[in-house]
MIDREN-684078 format. One record per residue: residue in one letter; x, y, z of N, C-alpha, C, CB in turn; residue number from 1. Coordinates in Angstrom, 3 decimals. Glycine has a CB too. Layout:
N
R   aa      neast     nnorth        nup     caeast    canorth       caup      ceast     cnorth        cup     cbeast    cbnorth       cbup     i
R    A          X          Y          Z          X          Y          Z          X          Y          Z          X          Y          Z   NUM
...
This chain:
102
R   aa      neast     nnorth        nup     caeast    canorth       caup      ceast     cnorth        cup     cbeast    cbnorth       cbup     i
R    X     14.991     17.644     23.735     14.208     16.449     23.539     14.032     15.724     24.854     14.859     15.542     22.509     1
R    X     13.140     15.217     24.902     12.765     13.624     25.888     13.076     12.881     25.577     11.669     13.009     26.166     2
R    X     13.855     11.984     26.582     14.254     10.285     26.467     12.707      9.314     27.332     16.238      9.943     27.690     3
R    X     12.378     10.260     28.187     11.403      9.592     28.609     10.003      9.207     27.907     11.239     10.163     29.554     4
R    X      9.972     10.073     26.607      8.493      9.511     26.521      8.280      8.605     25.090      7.345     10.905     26.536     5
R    X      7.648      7.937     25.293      7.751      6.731     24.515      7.462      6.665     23.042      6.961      5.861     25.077     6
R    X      8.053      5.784     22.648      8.308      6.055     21.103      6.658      5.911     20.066      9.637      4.647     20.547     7
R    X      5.597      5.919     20.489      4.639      6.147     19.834      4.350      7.679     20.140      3.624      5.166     20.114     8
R    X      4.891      8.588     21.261      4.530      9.833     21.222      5.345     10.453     20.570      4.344     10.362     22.274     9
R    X      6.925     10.220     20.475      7.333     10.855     19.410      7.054     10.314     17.713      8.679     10.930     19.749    10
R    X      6.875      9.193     17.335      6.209      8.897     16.352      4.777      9.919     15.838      5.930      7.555     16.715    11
R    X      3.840     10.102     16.840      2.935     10.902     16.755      3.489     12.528     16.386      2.213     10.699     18.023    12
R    X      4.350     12.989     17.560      4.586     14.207     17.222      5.350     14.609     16.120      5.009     14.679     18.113    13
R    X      6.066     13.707     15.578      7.096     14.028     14.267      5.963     14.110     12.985      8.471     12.530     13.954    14
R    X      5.075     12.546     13.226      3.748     13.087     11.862      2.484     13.802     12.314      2.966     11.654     10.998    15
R    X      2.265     15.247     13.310      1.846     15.938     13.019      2.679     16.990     12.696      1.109     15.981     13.619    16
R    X      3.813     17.360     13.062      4.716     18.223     12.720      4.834     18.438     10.881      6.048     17.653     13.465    17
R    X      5.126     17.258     10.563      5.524     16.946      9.544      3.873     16.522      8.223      6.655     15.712     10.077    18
R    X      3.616     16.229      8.311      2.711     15.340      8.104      1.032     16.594      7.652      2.720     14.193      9.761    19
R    X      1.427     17.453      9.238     -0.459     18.025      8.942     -0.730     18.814      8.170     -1.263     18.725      9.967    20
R    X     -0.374     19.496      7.644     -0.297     20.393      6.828     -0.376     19.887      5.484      0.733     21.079      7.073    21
R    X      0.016     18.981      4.803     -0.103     18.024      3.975     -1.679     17.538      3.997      0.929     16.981      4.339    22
R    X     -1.996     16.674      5.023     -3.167     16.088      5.308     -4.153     17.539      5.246     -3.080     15.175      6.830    23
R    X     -3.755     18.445      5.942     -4.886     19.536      5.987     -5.537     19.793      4.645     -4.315     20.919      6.494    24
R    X     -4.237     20.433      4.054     -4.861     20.579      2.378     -5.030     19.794      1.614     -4.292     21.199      1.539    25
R    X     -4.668     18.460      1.463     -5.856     17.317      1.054     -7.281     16.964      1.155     -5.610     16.450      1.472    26
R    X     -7.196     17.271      2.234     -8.370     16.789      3.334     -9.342     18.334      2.651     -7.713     16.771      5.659    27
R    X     -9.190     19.602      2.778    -10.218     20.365      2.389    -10.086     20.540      1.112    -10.346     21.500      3.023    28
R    X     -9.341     20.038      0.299     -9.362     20.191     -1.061    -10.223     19.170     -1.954     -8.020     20.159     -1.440    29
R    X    -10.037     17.946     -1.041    -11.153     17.030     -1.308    -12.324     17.040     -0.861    -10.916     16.033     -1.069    30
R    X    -12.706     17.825      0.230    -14.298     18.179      0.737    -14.590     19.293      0.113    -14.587     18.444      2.336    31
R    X    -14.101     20.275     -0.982    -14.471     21.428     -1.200    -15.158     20.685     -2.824    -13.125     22.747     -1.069    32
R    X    -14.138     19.630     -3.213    -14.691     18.706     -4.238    -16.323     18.217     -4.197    -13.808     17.457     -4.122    33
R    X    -16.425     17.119     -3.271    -16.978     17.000     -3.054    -18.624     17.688     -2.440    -16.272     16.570     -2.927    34
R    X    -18.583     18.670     -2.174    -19.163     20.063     -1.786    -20.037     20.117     -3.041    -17.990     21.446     -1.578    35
R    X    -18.830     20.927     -4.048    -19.594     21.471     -5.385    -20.209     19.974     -6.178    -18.278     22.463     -6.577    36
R    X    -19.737     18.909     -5.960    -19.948     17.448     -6.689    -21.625     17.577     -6.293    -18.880     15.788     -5.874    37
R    X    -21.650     17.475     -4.764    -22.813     17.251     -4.555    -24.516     18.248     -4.422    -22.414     16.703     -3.609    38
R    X    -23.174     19.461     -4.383    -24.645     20.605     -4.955    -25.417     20.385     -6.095    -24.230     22.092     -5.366    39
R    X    -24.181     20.439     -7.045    -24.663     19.762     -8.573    -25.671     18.787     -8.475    -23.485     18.979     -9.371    40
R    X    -26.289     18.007     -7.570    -26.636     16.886     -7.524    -26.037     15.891     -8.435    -27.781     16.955     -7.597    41
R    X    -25.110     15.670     -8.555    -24.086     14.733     -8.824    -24.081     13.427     -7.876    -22.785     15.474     -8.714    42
R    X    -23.984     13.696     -6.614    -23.463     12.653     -5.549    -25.067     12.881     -4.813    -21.710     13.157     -4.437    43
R    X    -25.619     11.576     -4.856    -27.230     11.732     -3.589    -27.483     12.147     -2.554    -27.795     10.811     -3.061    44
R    X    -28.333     12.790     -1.611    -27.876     13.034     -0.690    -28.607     11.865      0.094    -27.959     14.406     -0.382    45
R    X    -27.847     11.636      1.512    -28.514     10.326      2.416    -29.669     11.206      3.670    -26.848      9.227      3.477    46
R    X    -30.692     10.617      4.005    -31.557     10.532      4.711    -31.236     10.770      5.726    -32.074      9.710      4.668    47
R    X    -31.289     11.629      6.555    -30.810     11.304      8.193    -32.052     11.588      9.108    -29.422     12.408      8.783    48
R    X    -32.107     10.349      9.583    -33.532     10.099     10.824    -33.150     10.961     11.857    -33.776      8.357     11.631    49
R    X    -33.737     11.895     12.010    -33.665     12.762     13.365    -34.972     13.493     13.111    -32.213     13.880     13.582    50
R    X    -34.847     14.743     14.143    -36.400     14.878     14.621    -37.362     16.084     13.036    -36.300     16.004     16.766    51
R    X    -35.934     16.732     12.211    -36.447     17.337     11.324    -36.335     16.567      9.640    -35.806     18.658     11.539    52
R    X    -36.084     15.051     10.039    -35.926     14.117      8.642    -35.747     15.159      7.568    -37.366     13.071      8.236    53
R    X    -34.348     15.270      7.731    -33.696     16.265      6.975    -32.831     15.042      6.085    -32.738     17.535      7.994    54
R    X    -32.017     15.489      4.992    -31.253     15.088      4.355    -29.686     15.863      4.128    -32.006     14.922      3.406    55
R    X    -28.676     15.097      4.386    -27.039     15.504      4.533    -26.560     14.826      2.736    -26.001     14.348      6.350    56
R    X    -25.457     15.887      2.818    -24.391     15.024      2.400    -23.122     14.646      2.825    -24.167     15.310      1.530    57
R    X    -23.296     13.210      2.865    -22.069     12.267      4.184    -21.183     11.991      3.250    -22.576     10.533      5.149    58
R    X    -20.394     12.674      2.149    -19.587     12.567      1.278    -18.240     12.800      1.797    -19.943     13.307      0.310    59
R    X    -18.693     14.709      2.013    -17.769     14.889      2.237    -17.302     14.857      3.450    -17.630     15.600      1.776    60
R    X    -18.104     14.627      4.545    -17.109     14.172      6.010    -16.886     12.656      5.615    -18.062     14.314      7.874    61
R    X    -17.598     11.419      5.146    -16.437     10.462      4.851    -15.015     10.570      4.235    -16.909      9.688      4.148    62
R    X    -15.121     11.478      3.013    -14.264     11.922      2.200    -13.282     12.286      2.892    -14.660     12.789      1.437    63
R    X    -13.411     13.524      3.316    -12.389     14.319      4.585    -11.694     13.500      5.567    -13.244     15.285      5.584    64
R    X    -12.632     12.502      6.096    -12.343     12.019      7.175    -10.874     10.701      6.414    -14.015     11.406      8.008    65
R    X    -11.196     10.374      5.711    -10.345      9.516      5.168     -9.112      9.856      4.622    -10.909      8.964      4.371    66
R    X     -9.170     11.266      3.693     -8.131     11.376      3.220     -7.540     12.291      4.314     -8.182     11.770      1.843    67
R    X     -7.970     12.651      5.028     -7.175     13.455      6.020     -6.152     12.458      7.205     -8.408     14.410      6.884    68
R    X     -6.613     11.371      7.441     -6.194     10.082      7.829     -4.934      9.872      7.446     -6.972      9.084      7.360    69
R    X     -5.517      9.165      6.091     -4.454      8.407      5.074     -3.000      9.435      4.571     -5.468      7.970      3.489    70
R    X     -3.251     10.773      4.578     -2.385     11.940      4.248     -1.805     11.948      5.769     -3.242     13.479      3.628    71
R    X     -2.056     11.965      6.883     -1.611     12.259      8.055      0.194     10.927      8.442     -3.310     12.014      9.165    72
R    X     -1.329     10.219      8.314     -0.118      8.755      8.650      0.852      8.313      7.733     -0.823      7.326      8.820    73
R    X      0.009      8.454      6.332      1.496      7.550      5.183      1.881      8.743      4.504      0.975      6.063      3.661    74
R    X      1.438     10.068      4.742      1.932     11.160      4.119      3.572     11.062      3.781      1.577     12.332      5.020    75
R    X      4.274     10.441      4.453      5.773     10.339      4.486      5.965      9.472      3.095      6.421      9.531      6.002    76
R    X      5.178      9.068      2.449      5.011      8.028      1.229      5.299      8.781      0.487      3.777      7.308      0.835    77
R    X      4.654      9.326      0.125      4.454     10.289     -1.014      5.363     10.766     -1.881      4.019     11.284     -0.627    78
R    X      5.393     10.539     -2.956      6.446     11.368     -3.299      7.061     12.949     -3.170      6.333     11.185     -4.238    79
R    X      8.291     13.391     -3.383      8.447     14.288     -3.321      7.631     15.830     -3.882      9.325     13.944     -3.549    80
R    X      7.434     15.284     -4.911      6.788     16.414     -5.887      5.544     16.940     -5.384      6.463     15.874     -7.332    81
R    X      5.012     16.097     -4.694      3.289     16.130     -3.405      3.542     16.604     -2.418      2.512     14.711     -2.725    82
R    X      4.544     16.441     -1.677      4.633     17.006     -0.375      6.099     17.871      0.103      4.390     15.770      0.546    83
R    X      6.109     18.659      1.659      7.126     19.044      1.485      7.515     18.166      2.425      7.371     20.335      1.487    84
R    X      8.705     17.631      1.993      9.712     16.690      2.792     10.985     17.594      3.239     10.262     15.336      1.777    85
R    X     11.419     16.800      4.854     12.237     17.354      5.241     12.929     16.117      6.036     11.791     18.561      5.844    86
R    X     14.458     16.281      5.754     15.242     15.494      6.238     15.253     14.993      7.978     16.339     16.110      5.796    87
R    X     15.250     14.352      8.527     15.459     14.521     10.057     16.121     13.319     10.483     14.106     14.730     10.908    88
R    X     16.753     13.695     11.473     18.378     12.773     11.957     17.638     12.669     13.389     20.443     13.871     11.953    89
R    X     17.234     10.846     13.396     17.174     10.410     15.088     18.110     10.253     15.412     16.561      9.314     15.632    90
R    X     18.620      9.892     16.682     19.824      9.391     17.057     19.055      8.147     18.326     21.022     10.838     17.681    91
R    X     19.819      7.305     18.186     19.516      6.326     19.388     20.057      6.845     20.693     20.157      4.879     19.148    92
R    X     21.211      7.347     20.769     22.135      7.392     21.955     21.635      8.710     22.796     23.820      7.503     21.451    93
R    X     21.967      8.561     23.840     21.848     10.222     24.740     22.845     10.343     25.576     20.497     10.519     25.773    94
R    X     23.622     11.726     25.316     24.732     12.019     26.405     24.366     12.573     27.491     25.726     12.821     26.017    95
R    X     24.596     11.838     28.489     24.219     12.404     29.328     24.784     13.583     30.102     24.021     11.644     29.831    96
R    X     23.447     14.489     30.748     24.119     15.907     30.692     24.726     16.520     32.522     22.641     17.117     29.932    97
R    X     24.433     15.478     33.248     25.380     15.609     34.339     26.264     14.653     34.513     24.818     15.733     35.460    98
R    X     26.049     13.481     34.709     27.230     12.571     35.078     28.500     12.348     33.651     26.409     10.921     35.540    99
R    X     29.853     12.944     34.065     30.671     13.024     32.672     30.990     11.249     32.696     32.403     14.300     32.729   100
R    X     30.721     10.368     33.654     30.986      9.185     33.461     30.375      8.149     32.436     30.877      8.845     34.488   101
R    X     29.065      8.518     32.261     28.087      8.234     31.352     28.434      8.490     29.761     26.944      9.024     31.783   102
């Protein structure tokens, strides 16, 4: 481990470690939803002004984009039965590994 790098990068790296894989299969399980929702014409599709005034559906990248988010960051919420949880032990302290005075 690093003592040097600061506690939003290990914050970061523990919830993608932990965390993406969770968010991943949320995240395409709810755009694959959304997908067939909106073939069906179920869900409208929106207008998009560009040069071939074509029409999207912005469902499912809002969709995706959100729950892939919300699963990433509070994924640790969740209950057990939703995700796989795994125990992990911080420690505040560091021994240091040359000086035995420390």
């Amino acid at each position: 481990h690093n003592w040097t790098a600061s506690r939003d990068k290990k914050w970061m790296a523990l919830i993608l470690h932990y965390n993406l894989p969770t968010a991943l299969i949320g995240s395409l399980l709810v755009v694959t939803i959304m997908a067939v929702v909106t073939s069906q014409d179920v869900l409208p599709l929106a207008r998009v002004d560009n040069v071939w005034r074509q029409y999207e559906g912005v469902y499912c990248r809002v969709s995706g984009f959100l729950v892939f988010n919300v699963l990433l960051f509070f994924g640790h919420l969740l209950p057990d039965c939703c995700t796989w949880h795994h125990d992990v032990f911080l420690d505040k302290a560091c021994v240091h590994q040359v000086n035995e005075e420390l």
